[in-house]
N, CA, C and O atoms as a GROMACS GRO file, in nm:
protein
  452
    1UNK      N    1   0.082  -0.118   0.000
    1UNK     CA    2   0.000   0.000   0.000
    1UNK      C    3   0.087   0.125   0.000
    1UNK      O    4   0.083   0.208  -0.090
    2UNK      N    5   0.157   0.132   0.093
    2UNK     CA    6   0.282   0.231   0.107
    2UNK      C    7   0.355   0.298  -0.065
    2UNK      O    8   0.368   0.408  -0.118
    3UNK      N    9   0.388   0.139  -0.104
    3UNK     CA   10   0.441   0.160  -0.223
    3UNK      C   11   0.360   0.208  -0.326
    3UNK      O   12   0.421   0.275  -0.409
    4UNK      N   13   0.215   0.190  -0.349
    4UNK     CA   14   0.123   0.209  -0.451
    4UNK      C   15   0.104   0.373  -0.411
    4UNK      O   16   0.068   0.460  -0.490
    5UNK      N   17   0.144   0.396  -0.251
    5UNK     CA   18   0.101   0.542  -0.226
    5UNK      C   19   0.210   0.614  -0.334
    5UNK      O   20   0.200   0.696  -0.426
    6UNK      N   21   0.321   0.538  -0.271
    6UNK     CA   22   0.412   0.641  -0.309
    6UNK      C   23   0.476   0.657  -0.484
    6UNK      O   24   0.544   0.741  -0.543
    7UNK      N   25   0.409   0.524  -0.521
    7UNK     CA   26   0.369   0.554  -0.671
    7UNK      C   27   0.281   0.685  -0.757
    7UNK      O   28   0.295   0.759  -0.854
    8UNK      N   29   0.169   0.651  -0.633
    8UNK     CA   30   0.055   0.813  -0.691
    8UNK      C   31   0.124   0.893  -0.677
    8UNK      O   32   0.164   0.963  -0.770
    9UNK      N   33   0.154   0.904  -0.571
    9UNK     CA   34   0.241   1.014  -0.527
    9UNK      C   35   0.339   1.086  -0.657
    9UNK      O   36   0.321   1.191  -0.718
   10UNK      N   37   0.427   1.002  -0.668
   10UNK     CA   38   0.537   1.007  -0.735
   10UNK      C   39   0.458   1.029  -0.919
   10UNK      O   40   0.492   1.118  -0.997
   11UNK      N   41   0.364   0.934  -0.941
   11UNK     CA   42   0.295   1.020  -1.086
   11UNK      C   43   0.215   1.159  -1.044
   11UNK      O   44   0.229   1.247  -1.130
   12UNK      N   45   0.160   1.185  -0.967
   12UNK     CA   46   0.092   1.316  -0.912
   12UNK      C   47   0.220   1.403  -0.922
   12UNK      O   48   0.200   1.486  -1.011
   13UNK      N   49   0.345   1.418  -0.867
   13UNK     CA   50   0.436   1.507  -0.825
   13UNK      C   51   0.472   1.545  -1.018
   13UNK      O   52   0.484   1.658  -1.066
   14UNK      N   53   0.482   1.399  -1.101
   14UNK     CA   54   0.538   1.404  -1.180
   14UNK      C   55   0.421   1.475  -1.316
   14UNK      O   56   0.464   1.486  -1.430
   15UNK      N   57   0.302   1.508  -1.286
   15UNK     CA   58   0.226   1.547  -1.363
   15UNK      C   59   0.176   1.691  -1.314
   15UNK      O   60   0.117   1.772  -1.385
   16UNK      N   61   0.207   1.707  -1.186
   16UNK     CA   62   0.209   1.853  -1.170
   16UNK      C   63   0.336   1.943  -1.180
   16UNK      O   64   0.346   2.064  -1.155
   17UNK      N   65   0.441   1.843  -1.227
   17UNK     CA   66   0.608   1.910  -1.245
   17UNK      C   67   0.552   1.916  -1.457
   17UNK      O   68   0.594   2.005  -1.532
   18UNK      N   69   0.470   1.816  -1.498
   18UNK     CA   70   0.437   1.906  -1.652
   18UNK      C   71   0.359   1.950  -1.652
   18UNK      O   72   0.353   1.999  -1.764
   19UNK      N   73   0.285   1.974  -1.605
   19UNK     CA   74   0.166   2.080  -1.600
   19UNK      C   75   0.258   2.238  -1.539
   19UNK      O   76   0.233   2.355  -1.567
   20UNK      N   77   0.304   2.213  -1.501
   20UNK     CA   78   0.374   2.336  -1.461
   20UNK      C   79   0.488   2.406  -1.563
   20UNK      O   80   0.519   2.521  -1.593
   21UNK      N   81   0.535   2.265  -1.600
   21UNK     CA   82   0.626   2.291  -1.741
   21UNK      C   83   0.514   2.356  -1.832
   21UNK      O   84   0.536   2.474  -1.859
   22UNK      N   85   0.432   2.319  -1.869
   22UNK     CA   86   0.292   2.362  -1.967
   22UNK      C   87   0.293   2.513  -1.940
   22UNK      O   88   0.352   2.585  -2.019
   23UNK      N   89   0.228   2.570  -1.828
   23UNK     CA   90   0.170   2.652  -1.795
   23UNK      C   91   0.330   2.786  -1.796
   23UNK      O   92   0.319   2.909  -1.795
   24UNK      N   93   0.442   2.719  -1.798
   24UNK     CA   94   0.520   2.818  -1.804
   24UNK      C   95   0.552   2.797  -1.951
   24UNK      O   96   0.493   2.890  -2.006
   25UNK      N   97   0.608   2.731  -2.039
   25UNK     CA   98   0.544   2.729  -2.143
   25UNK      C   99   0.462   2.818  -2.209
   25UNK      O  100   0.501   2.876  -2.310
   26UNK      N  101   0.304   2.840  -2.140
   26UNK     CA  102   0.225   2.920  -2.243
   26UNK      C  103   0.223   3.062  -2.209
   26UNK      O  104   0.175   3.162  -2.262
   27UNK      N  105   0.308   3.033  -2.078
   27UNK     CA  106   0.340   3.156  -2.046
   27UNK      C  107   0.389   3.267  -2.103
   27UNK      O  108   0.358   3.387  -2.108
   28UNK      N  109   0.533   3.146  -2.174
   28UNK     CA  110   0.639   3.256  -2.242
   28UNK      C  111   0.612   3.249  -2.349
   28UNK      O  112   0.697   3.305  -2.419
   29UNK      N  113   0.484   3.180  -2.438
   29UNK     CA  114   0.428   3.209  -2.582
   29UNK      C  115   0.354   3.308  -2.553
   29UNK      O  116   0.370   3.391  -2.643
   30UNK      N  117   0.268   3.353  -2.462
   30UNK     CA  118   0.197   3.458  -2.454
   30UNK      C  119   0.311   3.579  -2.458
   30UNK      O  120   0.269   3.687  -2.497
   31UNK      N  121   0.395   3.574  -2.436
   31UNK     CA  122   0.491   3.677  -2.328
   31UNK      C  123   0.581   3.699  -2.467
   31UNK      O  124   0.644   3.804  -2.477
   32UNK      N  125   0.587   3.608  -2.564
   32UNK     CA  126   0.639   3.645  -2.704
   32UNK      C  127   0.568   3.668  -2.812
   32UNK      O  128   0.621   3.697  -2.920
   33UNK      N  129   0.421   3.657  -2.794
   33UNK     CA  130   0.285   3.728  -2.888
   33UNK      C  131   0.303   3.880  -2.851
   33UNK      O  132   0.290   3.968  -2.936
   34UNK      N  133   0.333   3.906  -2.716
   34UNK     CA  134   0.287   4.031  -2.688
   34UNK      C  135   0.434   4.116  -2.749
   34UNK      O  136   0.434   4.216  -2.821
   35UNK      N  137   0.526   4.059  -2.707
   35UNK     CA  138   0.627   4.111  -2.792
   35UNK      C  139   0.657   4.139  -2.871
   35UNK      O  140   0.737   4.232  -2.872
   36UNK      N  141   0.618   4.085  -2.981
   36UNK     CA  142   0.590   4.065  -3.101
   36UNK      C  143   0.468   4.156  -3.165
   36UNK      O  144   0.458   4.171  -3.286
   37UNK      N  145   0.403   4.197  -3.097
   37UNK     CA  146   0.264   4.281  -3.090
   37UNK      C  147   0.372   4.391  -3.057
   37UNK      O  148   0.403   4.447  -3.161
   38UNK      N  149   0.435   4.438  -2.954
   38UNK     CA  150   0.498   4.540  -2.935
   38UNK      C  151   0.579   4.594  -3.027
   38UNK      O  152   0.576   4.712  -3.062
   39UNK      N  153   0.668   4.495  -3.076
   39UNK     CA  154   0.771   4.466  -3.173
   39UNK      C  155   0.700   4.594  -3.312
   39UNK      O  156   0.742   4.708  -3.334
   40UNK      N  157   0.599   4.528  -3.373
   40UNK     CA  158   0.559   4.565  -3.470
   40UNK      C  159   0.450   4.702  -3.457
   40UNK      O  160   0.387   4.735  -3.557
   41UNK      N  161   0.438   4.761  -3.355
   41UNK     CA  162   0.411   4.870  -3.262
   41UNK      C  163   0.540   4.962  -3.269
   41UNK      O  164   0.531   5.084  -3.281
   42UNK      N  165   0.641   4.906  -3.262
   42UNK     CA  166   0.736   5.007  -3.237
   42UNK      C  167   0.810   5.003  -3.407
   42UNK      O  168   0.850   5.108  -3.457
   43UNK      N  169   0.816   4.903  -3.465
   43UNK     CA  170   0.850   4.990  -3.626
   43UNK      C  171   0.744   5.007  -3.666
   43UNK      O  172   0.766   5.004  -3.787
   44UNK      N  173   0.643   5.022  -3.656
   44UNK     CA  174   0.537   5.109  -3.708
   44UNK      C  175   0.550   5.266  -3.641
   44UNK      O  176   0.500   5.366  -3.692
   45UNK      N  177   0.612   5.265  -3.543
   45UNK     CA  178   0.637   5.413  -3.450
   45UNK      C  179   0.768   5.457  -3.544
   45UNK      O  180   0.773   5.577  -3.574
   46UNK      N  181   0.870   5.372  -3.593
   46UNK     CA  182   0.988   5.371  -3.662
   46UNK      C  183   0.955   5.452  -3.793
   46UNK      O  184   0.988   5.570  -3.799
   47UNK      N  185   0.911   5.409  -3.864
   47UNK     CA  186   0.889   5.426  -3.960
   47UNK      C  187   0.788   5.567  -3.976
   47UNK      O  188   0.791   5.635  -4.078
   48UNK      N  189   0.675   5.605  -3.828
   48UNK     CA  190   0.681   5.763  -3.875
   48UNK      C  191   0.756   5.830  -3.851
   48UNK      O  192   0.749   5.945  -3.896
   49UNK      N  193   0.879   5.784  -3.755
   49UNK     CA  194   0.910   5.863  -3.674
   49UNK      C  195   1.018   5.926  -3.805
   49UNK      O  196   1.053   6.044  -3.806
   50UNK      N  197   1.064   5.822  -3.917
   50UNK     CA  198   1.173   5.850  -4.039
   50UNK      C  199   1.107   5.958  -4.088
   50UNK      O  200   1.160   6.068  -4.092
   51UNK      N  201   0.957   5.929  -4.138
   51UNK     CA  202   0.924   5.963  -4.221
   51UNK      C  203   0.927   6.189  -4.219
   51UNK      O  204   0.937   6.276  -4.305
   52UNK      N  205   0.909   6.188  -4.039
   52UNK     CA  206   0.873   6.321  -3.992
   52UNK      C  207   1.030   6.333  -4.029
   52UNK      O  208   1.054   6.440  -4.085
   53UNK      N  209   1.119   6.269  -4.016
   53UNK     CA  210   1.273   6.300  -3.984
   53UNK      C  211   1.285   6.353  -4.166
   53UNK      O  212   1.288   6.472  -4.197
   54UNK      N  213   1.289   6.263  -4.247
   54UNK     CA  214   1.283   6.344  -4.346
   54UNK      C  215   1.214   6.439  -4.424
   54UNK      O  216   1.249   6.519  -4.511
   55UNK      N  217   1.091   6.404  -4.361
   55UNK     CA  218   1.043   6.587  -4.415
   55UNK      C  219   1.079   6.704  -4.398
   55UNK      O  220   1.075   6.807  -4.466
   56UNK      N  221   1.148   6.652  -4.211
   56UNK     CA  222   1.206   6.784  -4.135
   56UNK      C  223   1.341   6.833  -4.280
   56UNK      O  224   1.356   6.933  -4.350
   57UNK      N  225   1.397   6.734  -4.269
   57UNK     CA  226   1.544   6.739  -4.320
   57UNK      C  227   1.498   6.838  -4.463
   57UNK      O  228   1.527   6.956  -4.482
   58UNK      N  229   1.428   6.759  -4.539
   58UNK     CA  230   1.360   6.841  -4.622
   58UNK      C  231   1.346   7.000  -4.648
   58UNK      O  232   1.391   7.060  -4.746
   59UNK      N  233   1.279   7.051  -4.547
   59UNK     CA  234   1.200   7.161  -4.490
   59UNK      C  235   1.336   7.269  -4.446
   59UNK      O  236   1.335   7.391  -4.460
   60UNK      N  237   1.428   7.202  -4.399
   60UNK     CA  238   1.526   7.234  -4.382
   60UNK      C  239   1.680   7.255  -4.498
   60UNK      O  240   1.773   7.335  -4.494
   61UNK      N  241   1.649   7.148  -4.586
   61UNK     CA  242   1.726   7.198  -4.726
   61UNK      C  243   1.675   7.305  -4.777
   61UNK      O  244   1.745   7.401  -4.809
   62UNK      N  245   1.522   7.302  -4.794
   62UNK     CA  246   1.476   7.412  -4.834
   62UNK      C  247   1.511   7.522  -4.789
   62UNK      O  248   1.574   7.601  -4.860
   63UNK      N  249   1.477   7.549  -4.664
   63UNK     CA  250   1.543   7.696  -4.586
   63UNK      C  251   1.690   7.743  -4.559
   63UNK      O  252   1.739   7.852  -4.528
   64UNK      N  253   1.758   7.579  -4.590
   64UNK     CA  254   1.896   7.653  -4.623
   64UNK      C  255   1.920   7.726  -4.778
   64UNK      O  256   1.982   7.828  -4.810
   65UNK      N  257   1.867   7.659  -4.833
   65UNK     CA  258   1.899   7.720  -4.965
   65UNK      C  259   1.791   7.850  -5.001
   65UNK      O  260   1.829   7.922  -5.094
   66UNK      N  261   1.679   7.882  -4.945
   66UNK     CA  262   1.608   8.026  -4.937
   66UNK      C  263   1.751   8.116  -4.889
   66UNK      O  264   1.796   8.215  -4.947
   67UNK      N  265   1.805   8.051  -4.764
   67UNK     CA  266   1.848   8.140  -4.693
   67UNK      C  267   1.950   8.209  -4.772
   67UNK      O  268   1.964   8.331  -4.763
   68UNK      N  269   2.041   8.117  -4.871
   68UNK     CA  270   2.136   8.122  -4.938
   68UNK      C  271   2.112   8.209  -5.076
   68UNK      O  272   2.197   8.270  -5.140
   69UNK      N  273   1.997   8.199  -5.098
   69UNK     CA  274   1.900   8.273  -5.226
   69UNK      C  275   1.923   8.418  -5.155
   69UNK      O  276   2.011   8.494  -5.193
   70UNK      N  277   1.834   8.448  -5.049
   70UNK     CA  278   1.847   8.577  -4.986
   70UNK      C  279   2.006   8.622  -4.973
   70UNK      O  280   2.031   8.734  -5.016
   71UNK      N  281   2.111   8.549  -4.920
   71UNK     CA  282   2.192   8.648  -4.908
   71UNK      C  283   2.278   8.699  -5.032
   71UNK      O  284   2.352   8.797  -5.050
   72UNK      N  285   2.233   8.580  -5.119
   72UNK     CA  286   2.286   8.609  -5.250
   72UNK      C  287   2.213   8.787  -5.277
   72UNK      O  288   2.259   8.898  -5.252
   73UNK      N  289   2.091   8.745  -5.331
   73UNK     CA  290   2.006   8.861  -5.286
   73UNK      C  291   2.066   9.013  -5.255
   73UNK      O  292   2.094   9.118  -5.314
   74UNK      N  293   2.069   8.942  -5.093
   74UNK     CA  294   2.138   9.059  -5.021
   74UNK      C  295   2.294   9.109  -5.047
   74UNK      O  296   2.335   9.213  -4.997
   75UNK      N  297   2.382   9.020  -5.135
   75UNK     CA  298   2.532   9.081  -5.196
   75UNK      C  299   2.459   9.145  -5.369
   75UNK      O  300   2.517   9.233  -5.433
   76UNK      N  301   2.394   9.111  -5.393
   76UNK     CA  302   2.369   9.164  -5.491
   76UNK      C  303   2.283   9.337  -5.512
   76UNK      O  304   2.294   9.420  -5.601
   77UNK      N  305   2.213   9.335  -5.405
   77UNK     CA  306   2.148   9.433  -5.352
   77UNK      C  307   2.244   9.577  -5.305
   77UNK      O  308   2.216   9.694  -5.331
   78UNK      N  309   2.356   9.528  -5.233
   78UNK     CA  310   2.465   9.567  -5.149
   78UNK      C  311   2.577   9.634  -5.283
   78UNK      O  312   2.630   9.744  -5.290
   79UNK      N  313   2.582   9.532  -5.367
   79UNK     CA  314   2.670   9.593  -5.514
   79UNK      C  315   2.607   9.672  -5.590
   79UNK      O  316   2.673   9.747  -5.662
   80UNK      N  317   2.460   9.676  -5.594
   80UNK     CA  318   2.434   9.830  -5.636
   80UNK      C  319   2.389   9.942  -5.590
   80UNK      O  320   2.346  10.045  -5.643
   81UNK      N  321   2.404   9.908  -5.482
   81UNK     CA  322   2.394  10.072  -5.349
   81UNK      C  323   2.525  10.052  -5.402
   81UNK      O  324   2.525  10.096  -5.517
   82UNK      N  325   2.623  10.012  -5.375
   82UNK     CA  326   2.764  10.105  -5.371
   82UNK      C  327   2.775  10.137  -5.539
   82UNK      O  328   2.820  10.250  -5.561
   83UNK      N  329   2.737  10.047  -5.675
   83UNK     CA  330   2.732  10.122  -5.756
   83UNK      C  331   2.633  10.229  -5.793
   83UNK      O  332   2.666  10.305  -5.884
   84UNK      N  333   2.515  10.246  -5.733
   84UNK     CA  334   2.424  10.374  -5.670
   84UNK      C  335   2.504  10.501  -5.623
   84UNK      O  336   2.491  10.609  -5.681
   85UNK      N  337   2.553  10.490  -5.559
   85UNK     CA  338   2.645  10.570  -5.453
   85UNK      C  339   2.786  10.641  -5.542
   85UNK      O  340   2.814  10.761  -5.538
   86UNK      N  341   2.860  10.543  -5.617
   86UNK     CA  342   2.934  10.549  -5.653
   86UNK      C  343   2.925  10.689  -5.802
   86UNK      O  344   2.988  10.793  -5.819
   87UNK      N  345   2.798  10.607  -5.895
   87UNK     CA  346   2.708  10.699  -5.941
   87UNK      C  347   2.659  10.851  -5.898
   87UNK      O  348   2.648  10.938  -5.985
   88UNK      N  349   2.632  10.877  -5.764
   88UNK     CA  350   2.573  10.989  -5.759
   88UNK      C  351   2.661  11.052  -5.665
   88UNK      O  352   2.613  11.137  -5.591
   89UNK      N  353   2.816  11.015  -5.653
   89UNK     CA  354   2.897  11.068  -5.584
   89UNK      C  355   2.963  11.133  -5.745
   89UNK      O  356   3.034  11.234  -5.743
   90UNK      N  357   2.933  11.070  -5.863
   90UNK     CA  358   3.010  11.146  -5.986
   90UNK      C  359   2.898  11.245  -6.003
   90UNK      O  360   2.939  11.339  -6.071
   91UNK      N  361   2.787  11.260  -5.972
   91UNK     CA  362   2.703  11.338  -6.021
   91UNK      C  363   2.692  11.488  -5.975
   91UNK      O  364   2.670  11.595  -6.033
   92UNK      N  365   2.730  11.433  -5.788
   92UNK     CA  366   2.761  11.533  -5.741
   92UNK      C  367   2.877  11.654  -5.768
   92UNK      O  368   2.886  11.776  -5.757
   93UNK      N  369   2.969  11.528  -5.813
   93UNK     CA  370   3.107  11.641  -5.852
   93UNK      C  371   3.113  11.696  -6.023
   93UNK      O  372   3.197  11.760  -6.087
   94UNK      N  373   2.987  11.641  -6.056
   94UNK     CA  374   2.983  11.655  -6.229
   94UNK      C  375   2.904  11.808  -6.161
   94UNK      O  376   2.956  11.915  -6.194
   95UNK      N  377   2.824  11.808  -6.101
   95UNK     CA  378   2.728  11.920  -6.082
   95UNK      C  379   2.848  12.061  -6.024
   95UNK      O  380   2.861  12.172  -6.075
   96UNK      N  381   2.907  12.014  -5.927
   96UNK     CA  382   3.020  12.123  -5.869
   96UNK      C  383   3.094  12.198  -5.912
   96UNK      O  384   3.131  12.311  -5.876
   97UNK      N  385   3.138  12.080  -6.058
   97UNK     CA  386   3.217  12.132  -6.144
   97UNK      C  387   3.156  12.197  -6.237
   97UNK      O  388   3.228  12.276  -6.296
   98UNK      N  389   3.019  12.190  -6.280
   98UNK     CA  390   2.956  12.269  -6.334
   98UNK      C  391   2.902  12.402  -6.308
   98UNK      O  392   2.897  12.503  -6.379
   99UNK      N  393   2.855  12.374  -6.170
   99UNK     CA  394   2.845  12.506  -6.131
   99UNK      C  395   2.960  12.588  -6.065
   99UNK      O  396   2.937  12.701  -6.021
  100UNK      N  397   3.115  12.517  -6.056
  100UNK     CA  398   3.240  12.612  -6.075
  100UNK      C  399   3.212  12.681  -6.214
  100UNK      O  400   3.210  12.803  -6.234
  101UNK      N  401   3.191  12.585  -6.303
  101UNK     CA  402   3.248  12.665  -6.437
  101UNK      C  403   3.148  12.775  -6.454
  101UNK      O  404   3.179  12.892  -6.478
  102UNK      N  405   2.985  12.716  -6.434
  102UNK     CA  406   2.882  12.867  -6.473
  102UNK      C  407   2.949  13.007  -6.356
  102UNK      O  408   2.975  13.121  -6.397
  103UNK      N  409   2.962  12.971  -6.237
  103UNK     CA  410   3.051  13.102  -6.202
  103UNK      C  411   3.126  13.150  -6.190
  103UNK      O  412   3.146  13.254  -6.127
  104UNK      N  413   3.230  13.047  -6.283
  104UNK     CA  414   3.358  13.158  -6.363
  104UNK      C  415   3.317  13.225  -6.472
  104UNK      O  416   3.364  13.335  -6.501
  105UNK      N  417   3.217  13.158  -6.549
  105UNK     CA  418   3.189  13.232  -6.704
  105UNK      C  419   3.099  13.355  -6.656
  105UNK      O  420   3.086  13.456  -6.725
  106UNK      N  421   3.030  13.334  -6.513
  106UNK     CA  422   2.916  13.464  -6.481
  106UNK      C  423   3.074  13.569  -6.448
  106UNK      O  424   3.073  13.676  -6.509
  107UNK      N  425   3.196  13.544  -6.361
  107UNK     CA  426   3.270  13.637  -6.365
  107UNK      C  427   3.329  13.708  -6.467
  107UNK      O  428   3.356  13.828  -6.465
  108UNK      N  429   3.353  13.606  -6.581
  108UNK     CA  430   3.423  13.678  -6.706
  108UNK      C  431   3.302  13.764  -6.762
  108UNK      O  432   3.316  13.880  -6.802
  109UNK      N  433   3.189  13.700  -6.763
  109UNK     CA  434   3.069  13.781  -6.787
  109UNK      C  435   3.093  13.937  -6.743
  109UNK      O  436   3.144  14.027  -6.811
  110UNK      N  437   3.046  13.941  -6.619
  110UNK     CA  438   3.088  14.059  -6.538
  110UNK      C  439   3.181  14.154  -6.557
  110UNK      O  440   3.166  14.277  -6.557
  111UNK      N  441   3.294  14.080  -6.574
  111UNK     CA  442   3.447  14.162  -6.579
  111UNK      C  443   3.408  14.243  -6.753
  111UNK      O  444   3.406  14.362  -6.780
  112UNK      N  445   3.378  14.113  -6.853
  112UNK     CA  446   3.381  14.185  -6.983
  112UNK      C  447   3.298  14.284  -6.993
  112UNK      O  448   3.340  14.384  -7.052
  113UNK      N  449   3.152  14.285  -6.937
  113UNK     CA  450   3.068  14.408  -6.936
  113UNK      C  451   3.137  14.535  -6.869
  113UNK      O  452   3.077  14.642  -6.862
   0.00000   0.00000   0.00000
């Protein structure tokens, strides 16, 4: 009797040692569905996260090269104020010298009368 106990016994111990194997088992299949669920959660997060990255990058070639447009722009702008300038600094002395000469000719004027 002893022995037949310790037979149950011994299949009982040995069917709740696989049942336990089982249950950890479906454990770690559950525990790698969900991962796997996560997994494909996070390159799906991947993949907008590129997608914002290169638009940024994008958005950003663009405004470097506006920026580069403008200062072009702005040296080009800058070269004709100084040829502006340069211009009406001869105009000024075209005028000076003109009106030296009308009032030397008003003096010879003068003197000859």
């Amino acid at each position: 009797m002893i022995s037949a106990l310790r037979a149950d016994l011994f299949d009982d111990q040995y069917s709740m040692s696989l049942c336990e194997g089982l249950f950890r088992g479906i454990g770690m299949l559950q525990r790698v569905d969900e991962l796997r669920m996560e997994n494909e959660g996070l390159k799906s997060d991947l993949k907008t996260s590129q997608t914002v990255v290169t638009e940024l990058r994008c958005q950003v070639v663009d405004a470097e090269r506006k920026l580069q447009e403008e200062k072009g722009a702005g040296v080009m702008l800058e070269q004709k104020e100084r040829a502006w300038a340069r211009e009406m600094a001869a105009l000024v002395e075209e005028k000076e010298d003109l009106a030296a000469e009308l009032k030397h000719q008003k003096e010879l004027d003068s003197v000859s009368q």
